[in-house]
Residue frames as qw, qx, qy, qz and C-alpha x, y, z in Angstrom:
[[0.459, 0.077, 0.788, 0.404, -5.16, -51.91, 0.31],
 [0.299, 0.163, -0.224, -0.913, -6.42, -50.30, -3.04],
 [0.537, 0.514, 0.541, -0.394, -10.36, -50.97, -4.17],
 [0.100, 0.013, 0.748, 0.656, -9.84, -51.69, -7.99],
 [0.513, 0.512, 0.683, -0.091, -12.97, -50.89, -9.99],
 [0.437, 0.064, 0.527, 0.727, -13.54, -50.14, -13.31],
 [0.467, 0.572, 0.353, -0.575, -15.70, -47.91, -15.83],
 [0.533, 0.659, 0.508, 0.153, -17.45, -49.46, -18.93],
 [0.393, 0.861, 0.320, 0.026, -17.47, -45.98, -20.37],
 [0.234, -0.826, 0.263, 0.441, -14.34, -44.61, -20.02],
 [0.654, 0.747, -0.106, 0.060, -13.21, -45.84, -23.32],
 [0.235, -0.667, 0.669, -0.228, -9.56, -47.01, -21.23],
 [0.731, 0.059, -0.679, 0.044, -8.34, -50.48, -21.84],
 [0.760, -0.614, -0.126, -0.169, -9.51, -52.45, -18.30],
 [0.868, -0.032, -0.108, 0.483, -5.82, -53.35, -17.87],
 [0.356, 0.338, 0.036, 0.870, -4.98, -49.50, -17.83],
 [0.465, -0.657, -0.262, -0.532, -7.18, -48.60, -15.56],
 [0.783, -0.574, -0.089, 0.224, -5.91, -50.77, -12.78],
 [0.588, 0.167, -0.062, 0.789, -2.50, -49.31, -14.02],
 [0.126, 0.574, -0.039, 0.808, -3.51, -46.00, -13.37],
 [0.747, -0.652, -0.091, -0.095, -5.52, -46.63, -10.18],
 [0.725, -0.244, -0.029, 0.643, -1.92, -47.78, -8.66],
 [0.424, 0.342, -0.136, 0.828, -0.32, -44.82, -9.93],
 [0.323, -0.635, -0.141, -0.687, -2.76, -42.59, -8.64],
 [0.760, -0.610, -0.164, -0.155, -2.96, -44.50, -5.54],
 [0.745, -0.175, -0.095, 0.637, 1.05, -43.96, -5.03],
 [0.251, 0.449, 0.058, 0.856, 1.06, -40.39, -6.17],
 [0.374, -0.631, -0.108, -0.671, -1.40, -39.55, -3.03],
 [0.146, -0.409, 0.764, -0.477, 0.36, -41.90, -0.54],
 [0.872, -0.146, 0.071, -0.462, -2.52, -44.72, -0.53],
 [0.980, -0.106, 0.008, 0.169, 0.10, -46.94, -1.15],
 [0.040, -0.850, 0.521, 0.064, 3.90, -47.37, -0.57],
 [0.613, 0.430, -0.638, -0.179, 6.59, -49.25, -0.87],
 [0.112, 0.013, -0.974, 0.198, 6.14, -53.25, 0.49],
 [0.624, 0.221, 0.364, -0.655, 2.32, -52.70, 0.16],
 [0.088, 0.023, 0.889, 0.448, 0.96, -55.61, -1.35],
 [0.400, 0.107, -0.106, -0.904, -1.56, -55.42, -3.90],
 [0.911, 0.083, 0.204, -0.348, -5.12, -57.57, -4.15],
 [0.540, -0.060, 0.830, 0.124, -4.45, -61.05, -5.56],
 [0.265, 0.041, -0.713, -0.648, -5.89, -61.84, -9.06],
 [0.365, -0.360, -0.859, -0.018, -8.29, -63.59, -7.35],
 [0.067, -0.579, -0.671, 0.458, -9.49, -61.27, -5.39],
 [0.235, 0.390, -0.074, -0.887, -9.59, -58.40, -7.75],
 [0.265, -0.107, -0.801, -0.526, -11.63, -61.07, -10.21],
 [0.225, -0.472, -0.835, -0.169, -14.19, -61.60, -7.95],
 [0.365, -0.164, -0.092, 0.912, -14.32, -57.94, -7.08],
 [0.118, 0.536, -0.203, -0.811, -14.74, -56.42, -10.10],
 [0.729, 0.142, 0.656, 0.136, -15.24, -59.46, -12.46],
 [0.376, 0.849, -0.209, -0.308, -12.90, -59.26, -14.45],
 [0.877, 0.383, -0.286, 0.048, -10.78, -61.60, -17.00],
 [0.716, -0.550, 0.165, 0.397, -7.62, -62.88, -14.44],
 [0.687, 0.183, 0.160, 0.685, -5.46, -62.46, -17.87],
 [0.088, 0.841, -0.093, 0.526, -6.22, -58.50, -17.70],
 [0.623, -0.768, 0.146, 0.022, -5.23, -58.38, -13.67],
 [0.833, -0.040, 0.255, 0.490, -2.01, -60.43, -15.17],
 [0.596, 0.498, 0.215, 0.592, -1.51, -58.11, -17.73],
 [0.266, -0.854, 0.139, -0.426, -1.75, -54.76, -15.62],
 [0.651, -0.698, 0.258, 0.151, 0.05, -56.12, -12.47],
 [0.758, 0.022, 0.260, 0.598, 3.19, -57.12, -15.49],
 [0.514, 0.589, 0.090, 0.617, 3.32, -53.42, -16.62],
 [0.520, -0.840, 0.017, -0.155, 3.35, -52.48, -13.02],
 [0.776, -0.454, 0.298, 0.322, 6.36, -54.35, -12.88],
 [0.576, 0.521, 0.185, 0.602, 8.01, -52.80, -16.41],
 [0.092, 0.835, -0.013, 0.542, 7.51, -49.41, -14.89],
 [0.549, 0.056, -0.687, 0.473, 9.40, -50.93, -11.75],
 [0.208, -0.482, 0.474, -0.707, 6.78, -49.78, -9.58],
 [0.908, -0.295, 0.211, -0.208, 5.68, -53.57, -8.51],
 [0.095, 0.494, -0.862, 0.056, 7.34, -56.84, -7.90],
 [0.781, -0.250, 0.030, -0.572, 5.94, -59.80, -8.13],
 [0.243, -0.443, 0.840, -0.197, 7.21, -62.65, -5.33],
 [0.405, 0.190, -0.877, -0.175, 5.99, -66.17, -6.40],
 [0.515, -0.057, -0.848, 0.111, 3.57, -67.70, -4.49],
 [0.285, -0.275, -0.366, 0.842, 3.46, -64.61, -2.06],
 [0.180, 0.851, 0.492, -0.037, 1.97, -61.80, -4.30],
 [0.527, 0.561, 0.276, 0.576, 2.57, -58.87, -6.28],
 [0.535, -0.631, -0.279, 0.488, 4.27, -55.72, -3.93],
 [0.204, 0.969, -0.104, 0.097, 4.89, -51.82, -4.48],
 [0.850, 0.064, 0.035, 0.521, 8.33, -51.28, -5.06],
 [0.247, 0.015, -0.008, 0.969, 8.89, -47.71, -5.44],
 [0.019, -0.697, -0.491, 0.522, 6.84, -44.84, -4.49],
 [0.301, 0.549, 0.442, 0.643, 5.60, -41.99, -6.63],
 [0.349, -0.885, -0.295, -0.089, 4.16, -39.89, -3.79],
 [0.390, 0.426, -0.410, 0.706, 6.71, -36.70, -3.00],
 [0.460, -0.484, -0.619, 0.413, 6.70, -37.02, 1.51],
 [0.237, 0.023, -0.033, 0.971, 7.25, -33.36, 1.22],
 [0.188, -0.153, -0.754, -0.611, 3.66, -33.27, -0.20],
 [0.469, -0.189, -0.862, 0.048, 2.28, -35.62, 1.62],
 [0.295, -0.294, -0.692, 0.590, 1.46, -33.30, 4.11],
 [0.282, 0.168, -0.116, -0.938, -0.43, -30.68, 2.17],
 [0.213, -0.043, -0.889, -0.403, -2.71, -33.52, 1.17],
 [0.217, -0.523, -0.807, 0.169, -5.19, -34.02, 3.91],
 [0.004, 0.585, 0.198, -0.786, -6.25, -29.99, 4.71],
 [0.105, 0.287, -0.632, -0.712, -6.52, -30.29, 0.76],
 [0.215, -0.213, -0.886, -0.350, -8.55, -33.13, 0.56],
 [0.032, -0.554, -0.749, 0.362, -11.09, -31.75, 2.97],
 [0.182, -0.447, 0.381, 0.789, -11.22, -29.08, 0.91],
 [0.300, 0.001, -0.809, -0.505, -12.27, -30.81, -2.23],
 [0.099, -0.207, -0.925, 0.303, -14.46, -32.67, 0.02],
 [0.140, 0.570, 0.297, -0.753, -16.27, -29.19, 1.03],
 [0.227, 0.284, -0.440, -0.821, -16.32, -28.21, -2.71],
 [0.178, -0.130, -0.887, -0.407, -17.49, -31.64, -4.10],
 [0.048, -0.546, -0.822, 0.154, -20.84, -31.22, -1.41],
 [0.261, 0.609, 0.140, -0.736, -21.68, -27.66, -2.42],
 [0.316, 0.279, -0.573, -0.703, -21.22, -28.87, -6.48],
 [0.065, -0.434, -0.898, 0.019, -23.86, -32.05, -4.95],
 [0.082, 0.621, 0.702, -0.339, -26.20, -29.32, -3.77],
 [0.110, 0.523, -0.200, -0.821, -26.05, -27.30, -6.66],
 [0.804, 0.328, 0.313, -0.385, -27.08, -30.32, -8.51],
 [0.445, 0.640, -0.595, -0.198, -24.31, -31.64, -10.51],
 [0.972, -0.110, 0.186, -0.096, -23.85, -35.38, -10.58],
 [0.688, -0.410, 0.437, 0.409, -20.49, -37.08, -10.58],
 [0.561, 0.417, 0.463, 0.546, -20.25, -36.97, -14.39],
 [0.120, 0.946, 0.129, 0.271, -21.00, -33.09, -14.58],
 [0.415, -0.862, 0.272, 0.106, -18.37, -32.51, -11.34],
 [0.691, 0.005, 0.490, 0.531, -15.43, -35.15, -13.49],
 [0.535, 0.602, 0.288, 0.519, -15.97, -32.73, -16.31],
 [0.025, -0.979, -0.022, -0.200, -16.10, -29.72, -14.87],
 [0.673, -0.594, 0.357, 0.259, -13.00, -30.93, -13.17],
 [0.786, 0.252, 0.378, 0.419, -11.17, -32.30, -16.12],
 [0.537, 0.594, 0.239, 0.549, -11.61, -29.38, -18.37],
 [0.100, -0.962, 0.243, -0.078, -10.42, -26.40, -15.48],
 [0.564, -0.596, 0.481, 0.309, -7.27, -28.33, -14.71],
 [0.624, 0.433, 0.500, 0.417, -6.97, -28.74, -18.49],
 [0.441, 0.656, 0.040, 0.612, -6.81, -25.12, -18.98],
 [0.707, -0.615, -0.290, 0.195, -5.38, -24.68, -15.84],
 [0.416, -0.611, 0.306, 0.600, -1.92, -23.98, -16.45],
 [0.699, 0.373, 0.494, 0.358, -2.63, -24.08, -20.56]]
């Protein structure tokens, strides 16, 4: 199940955040389709946060048909974003990153310094 939390500073409506968390968390295989996602209730007492934003993110989950939400039941991936093809380059990858992210810790760069430095090479990655 995904782990919703938010950041204050990102300047990102909270409701767009959890939207992107999901995507992100379908575009790497954390979720698929007939995974249901937290309750409202449980991502409110989570993250504490307003139920009407959890409402309002889990309804444009369901514009961009990649949720569904069953009455009573809860609110379920519907389509998948993650290509299976992929999927398998992912983990040798992610240890990888893993290795990188603990040599850019003992070089002294704190999460903010390693998010930028990230951001702006895959920004002019392919630019």
């Amino acid at each position: 199940m995904i782990d919703f939390h938010l950041e204050v500073r990102s300047g990102v409506a909270p409701y767009m955040q959890l939207v992107h968390q999901v995507r992100q968390a379908l575009r790497v295989g954390m979720l698929t389709v007939g995974d249901q996602l937290p309750t409202v209730k449980e991502v409110v007492a989570k993250i504490a946060i307003n139920p009407n934003t959890v409402l309002k993110a889990y309804r444009e989950l369901e514009h961009e048909g990649l949720a569904a939400a069953r009455p009573g039941v809860g609110t379920f991936i519907t389509r998948a974003l993650a290509d299976h093809d992929l999927l398998a380059a992912h983990e040798p990858l992610r240890r990888e990153l893993r290795d990188w992210l603990a040599k850019a810790d003992r070089a002294g760069l704190d999460a903010d310094d390693i998010e930028a430095l990230f951001t702006t090479t895959v920004r002019s990655w392919k630019g």
